[in-house]
C-alpha positions in Angstrom: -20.1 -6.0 -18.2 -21.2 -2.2 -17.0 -19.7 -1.8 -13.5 -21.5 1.0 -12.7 -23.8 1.1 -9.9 -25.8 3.4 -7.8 -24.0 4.2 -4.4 -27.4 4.4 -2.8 -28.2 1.2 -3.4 -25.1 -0.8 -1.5 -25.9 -2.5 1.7 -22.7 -1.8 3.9 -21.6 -4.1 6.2 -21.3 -1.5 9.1 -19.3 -3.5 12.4 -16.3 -6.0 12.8 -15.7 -9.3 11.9 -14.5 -11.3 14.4 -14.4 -15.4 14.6 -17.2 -16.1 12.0 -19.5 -13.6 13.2 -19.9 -10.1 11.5 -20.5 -8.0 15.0 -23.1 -5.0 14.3 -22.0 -1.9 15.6 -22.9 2.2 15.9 -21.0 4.4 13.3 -18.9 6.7 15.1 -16.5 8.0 12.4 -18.7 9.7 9.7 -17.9 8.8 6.5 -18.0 10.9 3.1 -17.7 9.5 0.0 -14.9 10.7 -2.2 -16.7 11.0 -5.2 -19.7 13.6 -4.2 -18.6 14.4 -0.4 -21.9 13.3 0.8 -22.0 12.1 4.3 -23.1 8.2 3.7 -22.3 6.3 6.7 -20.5 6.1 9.9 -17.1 3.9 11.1 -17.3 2.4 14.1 -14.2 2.0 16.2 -13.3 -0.9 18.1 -12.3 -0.6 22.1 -9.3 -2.2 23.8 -12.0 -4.8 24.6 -13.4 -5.9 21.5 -9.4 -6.2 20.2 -8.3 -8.6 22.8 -12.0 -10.5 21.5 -10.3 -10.2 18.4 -6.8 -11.6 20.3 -8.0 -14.5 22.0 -10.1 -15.1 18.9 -6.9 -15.6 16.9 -5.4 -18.0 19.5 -8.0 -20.1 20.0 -8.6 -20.6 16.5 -4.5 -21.6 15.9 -4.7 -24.2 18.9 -8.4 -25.9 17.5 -7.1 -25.6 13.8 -3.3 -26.0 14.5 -3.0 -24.0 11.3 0.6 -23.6 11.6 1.5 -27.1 12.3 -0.8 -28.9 9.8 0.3 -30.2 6.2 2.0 -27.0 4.8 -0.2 -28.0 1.7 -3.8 -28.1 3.4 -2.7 -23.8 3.7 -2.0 -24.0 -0.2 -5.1 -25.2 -1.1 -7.3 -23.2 1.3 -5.6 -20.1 -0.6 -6.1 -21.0 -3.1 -9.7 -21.4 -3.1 -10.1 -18.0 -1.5 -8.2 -16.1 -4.6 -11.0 -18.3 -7.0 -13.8 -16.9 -4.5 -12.2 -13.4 -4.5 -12.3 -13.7 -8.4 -15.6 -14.8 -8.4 -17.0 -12.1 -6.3 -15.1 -9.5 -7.9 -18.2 -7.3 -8.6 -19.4 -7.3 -5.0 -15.8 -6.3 -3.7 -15.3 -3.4 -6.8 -18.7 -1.4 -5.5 -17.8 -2.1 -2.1 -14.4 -0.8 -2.2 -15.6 2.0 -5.2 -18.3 3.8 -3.2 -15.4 4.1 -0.1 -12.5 5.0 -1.9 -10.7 6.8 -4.5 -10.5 3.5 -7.0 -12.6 4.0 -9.9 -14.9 0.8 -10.3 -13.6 0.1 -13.7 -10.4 -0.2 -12.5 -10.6 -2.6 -9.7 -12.1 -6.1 -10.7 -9.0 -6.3 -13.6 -6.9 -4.7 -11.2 -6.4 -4.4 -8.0 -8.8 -7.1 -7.2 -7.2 -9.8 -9.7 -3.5 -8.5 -8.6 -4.9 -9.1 -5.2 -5.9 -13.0 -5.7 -2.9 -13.4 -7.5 -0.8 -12.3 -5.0 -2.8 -14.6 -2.2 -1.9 -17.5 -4.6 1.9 -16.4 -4.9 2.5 -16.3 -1.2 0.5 -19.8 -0.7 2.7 -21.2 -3.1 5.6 -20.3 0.3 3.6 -23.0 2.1 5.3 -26.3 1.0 8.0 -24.9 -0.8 10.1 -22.7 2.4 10.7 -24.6 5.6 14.0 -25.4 7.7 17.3 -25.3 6.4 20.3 -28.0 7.5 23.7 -26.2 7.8 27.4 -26.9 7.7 29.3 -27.7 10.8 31.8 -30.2 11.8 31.2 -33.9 11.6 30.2 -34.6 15.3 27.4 -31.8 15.0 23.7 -31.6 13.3 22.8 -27.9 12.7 20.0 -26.8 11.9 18.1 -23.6 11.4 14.3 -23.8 12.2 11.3 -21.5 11.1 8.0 -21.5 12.9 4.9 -18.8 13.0 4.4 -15.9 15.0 0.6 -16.7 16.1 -0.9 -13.7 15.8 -0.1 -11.1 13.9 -1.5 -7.4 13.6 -2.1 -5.7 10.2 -3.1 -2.1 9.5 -4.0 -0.7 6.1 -4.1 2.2 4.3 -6.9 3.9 2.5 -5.4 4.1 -0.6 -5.8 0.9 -2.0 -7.5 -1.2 0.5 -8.0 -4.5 -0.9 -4.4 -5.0 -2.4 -3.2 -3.7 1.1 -5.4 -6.2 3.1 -3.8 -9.2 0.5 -0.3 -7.8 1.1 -0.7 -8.8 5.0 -3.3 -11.4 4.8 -1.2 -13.6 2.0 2.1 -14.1 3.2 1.2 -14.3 7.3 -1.7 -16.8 6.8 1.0 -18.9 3.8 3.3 -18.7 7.0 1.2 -20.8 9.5 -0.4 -17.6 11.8 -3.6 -15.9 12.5 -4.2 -12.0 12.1 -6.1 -9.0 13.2 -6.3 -6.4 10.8 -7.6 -3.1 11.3 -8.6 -1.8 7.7 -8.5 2.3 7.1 -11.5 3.9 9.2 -12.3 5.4 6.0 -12.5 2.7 3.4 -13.4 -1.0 5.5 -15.8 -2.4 3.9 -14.3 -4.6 1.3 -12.3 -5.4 3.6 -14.6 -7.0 5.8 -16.1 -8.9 2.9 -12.9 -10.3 2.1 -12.1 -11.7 5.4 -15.7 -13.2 5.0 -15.0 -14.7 1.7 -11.9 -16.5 3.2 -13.8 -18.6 5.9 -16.2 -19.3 3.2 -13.3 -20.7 1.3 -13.0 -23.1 4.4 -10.4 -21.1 6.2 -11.0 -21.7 9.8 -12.7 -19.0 11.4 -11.0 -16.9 13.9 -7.6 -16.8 11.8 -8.8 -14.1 10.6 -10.6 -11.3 12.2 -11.2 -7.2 11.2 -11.7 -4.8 13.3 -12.9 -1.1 12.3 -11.8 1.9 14.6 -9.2 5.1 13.9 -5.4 4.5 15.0 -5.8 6.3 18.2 -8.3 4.0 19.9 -8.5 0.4 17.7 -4.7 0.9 16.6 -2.8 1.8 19.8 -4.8 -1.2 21.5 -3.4 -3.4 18.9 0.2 -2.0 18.8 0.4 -2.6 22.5 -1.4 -5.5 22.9 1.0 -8.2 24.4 -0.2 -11.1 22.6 0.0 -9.5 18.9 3.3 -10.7 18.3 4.4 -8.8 15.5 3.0 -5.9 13.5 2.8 -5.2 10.2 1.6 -1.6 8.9 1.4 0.4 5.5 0.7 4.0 6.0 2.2 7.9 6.5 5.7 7.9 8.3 4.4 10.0 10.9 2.1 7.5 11.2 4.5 4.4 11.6 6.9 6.7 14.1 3.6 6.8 16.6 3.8 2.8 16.1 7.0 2.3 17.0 7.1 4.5 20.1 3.6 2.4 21.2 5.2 -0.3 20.9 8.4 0.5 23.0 6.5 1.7 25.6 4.4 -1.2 25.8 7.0 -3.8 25.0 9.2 -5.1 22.0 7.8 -6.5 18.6 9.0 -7.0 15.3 7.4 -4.6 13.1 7.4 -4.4 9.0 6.9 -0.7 8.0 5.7 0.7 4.4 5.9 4.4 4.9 5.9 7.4 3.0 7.7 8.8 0.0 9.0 11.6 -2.1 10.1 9.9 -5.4 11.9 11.2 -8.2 12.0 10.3 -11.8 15.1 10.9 -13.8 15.2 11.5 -17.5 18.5 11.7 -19.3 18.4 13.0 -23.2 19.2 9.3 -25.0 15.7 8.1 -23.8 12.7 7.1 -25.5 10.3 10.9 -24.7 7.6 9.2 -25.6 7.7 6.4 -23.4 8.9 8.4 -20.6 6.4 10.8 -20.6 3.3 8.1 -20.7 5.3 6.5 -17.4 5.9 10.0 -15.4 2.5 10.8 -16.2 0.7 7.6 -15.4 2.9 7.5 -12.1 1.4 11.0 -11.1 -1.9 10.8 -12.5 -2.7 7.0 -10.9 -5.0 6.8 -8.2 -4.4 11.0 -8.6 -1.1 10.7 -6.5 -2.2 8.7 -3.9 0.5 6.5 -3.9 3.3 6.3 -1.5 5.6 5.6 -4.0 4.0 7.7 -6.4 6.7 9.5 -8.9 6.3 12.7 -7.5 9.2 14.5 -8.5 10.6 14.7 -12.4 14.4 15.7 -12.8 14.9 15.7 -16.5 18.0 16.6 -18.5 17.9 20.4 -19.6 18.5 20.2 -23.0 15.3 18.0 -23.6 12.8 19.8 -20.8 11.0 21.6 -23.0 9.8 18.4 -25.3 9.5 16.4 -21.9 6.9 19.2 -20.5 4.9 19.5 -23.8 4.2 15.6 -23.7 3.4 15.8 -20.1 1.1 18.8 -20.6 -0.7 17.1 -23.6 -1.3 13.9 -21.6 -2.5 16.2 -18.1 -4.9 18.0 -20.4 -8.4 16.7 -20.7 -9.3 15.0 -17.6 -12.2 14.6 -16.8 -14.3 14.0 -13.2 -16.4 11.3 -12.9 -17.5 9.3 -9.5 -15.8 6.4 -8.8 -19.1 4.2 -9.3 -19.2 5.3 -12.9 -17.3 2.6 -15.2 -16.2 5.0 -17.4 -13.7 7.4 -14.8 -10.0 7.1 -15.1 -9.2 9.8 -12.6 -9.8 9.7 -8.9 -11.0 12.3 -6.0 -9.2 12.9 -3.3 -9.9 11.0 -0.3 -11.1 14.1 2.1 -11.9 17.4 1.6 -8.7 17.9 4.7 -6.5 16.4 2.5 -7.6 18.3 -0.7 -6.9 21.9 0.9 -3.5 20.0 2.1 -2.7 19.8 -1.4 -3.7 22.9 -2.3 -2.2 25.0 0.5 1.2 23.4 -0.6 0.7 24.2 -3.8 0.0 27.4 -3.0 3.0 28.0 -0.9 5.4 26.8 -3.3 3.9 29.1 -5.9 4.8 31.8 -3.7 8.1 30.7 -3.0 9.3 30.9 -6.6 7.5 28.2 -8.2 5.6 27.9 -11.6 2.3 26.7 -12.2 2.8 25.3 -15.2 -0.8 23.2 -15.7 -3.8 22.6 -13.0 -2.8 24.0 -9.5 -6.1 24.4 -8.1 -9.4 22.4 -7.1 -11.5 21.0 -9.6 -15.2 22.3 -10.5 -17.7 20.3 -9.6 -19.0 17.6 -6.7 -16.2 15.8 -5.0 -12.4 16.3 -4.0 -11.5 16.5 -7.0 -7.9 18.2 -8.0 -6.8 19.0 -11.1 -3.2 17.3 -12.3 -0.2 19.8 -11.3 3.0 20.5 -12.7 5.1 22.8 -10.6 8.5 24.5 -12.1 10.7 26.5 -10.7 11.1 24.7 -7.5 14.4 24.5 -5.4 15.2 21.7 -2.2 13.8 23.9 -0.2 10.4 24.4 -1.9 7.3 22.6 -0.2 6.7 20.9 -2.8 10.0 19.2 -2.4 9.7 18.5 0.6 6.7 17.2 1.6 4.9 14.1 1.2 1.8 16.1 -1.4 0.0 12.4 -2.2 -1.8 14.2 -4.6 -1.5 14.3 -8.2 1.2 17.4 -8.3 4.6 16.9 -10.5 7.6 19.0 -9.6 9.8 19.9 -12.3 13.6 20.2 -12.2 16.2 20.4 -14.4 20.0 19.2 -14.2 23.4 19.5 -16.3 25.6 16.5 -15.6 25.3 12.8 -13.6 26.4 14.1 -10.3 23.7 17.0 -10.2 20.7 14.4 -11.1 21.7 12.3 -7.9 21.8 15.3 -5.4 18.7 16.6 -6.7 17.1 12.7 -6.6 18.4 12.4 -2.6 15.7 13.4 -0.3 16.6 14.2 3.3 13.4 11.6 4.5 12.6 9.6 1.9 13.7 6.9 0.2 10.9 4.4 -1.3 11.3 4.3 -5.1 12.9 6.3 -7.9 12.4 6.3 -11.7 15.4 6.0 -14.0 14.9 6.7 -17.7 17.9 6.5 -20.4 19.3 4.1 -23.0 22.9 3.7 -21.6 23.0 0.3 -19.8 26.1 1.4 -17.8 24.6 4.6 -16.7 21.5 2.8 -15.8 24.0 0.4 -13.9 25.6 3.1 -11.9 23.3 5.2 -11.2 20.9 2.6 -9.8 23.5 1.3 -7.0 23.9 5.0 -6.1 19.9 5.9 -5.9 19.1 6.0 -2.4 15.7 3.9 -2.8 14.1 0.5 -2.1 13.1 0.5 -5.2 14.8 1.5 -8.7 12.4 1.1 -11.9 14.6 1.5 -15.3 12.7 2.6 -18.2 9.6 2.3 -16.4 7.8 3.9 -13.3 5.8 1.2 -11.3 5.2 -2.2 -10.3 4.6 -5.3 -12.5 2.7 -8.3 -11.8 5.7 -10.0 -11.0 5.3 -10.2 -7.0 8.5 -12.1 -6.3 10.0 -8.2 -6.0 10.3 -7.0 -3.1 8.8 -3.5 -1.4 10.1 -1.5 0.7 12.2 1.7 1.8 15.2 3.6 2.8 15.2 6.1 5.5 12.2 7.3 6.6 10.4 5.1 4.0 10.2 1.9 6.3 11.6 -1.1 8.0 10.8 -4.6 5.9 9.7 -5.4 3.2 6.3 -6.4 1.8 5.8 -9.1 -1.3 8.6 -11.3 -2.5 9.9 -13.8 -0.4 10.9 -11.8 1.9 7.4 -10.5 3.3 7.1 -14.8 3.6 10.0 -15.0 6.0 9.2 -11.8 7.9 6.4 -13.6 8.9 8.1 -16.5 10.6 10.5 -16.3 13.5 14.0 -18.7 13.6 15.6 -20.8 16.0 19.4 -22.0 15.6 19.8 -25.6 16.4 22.8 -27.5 17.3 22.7 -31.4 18.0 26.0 -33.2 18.9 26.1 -36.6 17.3 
């Protein structure tokens, strides 16, 4: 099966999607495509108006449906039959999401887009199987604690990996009896749109779900504020999710699950396995080109084995090569914007000139595209930029430490707190030092998720509020009552 396609060819499905109807609307947002930065389309942006469509949409399609009140198995096995259509149309959603993004094609219909139906089917699986729960009190007393749907729910995605984003929100509050508007990244939407399409051909009712396109300032704010979204759910930049909370306080009081940014380091001790280490911390740098919030952005290795750990990294950084994402053969991805690429290169930049080393790459890549080459920085203190900031970009910093104690303080970030790496043979260090990481997530011998979605996501600090997957991104999706009935 060759996935490659011609970008020129794709019909885009330029508007919103709202009941069953795909709304044609103006571009307003130009677009550029990652890959060749040629201008290819435009984003339109949804008003205060066309949200509250979206709104009263939603409601009106719980009440005829009664979606949250009707056999918790009739939502399994509408789920169900959306992850076999997703699977089916796997093609379809790869070149959509390919010619948008930074995901290679090859990578998406084995990837993201299977991980994606398999997590739809995971969360539907919550349907019949989490409910109510009978507790202990005193003989002349029935307690009870019951769990019911929001109604509708608000979702906004990142760019970064836009289907598995839109199945993170869509699974586990559809599983959980509500209805959702999403709002997909203004610059990556369209498989987004085709998804949401696939599920009412699936025989989900229309209206439960319903996209609408637009930036945050305009589509977002209107659906942070909007009174009857009762609960929000966003993945995205801290600064980004700060903006969200303080629309919704001024405009009322919401639950809110948060996936924000992150800073993560990777920690290497001398008892582990180089080899394996180095394929991880470069895999975890290199995937999606950095563009990962919990990408493992900062490597803290053990002195006396630096040396060997840089050589592997440095042989494994070597030799890529840029190819569009529509090409079946690329491994390596632009950068999403041309902005963001002279972001990464002005920190770069500035951490060279505060004492850092260059060690490999450090500087746009030749060529069509946003393209940067992979970076490994040395030399770098807590104060560098490089430590610091949020790069998303594929840039490595390098430092070094003597003993336990060091490793943590140079692991602690000031912000951030999403995920950290762990690498050693000793079981009892790899114990202790994972209930001292300050993280969300601690990966031992390893750097990233498995296919295992009963594990929850989410961060410390300034990393988020919530969680998404596991059971817990179920439960955030249903409110609770105590009850209390005197026999």
């Amino acid at each position: 099966m060759d996935l490659s396609f011609d970008p020129d060819s794709l019909s885009l499905p330029v508007g919103h999607f709202v009941g069953e109807h795909f709304i044609v609307a103006d571009g307003i947002i130009p677009m550029h495509r990652p890959s060749d930065g040629e201008a290819y389309a435009g984003c339109p942006v949804a008003d205060a108006d066309l949200v509250d469509q979206a709104v009263q949409t939603a409601k009106a399609a719980l009440k005829e449906s009664n979606w949250g009140g009707v056999r918790p198995r009739e939502r399994l096995n509408v789920l169900h039959r959306w992850a076999d259509l997703i699977e089916q149309e796997a093609e379809t959603l790869a070149r959509l999401e390919a010619i948008a993004s930074t995901r290679p094609v090859g990578q998406l219909v084995d990837g993201d887009i299977a991980i994606s139906a398999e997590q739809i089917r995971f969360f539907a699986e919550f349907a019949d199987k989490e409910g109510s729960d009978l507790v202990p009190t005193d003989d002349g007393n029935l307690g009870m604690i019951m769990t019911e749907p929001y109604g509708v729910v608000g979702a906004i995605t990142p760019w970064n990996f836009p289907i598995n984003m839109a199945a993170w929100k869509l699974g586990p509050a559809l599983a959980a009896g509500n209805a959702v508007v999403l709002k997909p990244s203004e610059m990556t939407p369209f498989s987004t749109i085709y998804l949401a399409q696939l599920a009412v051909r699936a025989g989900l009712p229309a209206g439960l779900i319903n996209v609408v396109l637009g930036d945050g300032i305009t589509t977002g704010s209107a659906m942070t504020g909007h009174p009857e979204i009762a609960k929000i759910s966003f993945t995205g930049s801290t600064r980004a999710g700060s903006a969200i909370m303080e629309n919704i306080a001024r405009t009322g009081v919401k639950p809110m699950t948060l996936e924000l940014g992150g800073k993560s380091p990777q920690i290497v001790f001398a008892d582990a396995d180089l080899d394996k280490a180095a394929a991880a911390i470069t895999a975890s740098i290199l995937g999606n080109a950095g563009q990962a919030c919990v990408a493992g952005s900062r490597l803290i290795v053990e002195k006396e084995i630096a040396a060997r750990l840089i050589d592997a990294i440095k042989s494994r950084m070597d030799g890529v090569i840029a190819r569009p994402t529509w090409d079946a053969a690329s491994q390596y991805s632009p950068i999403i914007s041309e902005r963001q690429r002279q972001r990464i290169d002005g920190i770069v930049s500035a951490s060279v000139s505060a004492g850092g080393d260059c060690l490999v790459g450090g500087a746009c890549m030749d060529g069509p595209g946003y393209f940067y080459a992979p970076t490994l920085v040395a030399g770098v203190d807590q104060n560098s930029p490089a430590i610091i900031e949020e790069i998303f970009g594929p840039v490595l910093t390098l430092q070094t430490f003597e003993d336990e104690e060091e490793a943590l303080q140079l692991a602690d970030h000031p912000s951030y707190g999403l995920a950290a790496g762990l690498f050693t043979r000793d079981l009892s260090r790899a114990i202790r030092l994972t209930r001292r990481l300050q993280a969300g997530t601690v990966w031992v011998n390893r750097y990233g998720r498995s296919r295992d979605h009963i594990l929850p996501t989410g961060g410390y600090k300034q990393s988020g509020i919530g969680k998404d997957l596991g059971r817990e991104a179920f439960q955030a999706n249903r409110k609770s009552k105590s009850v209390l009935i005197s026999l």
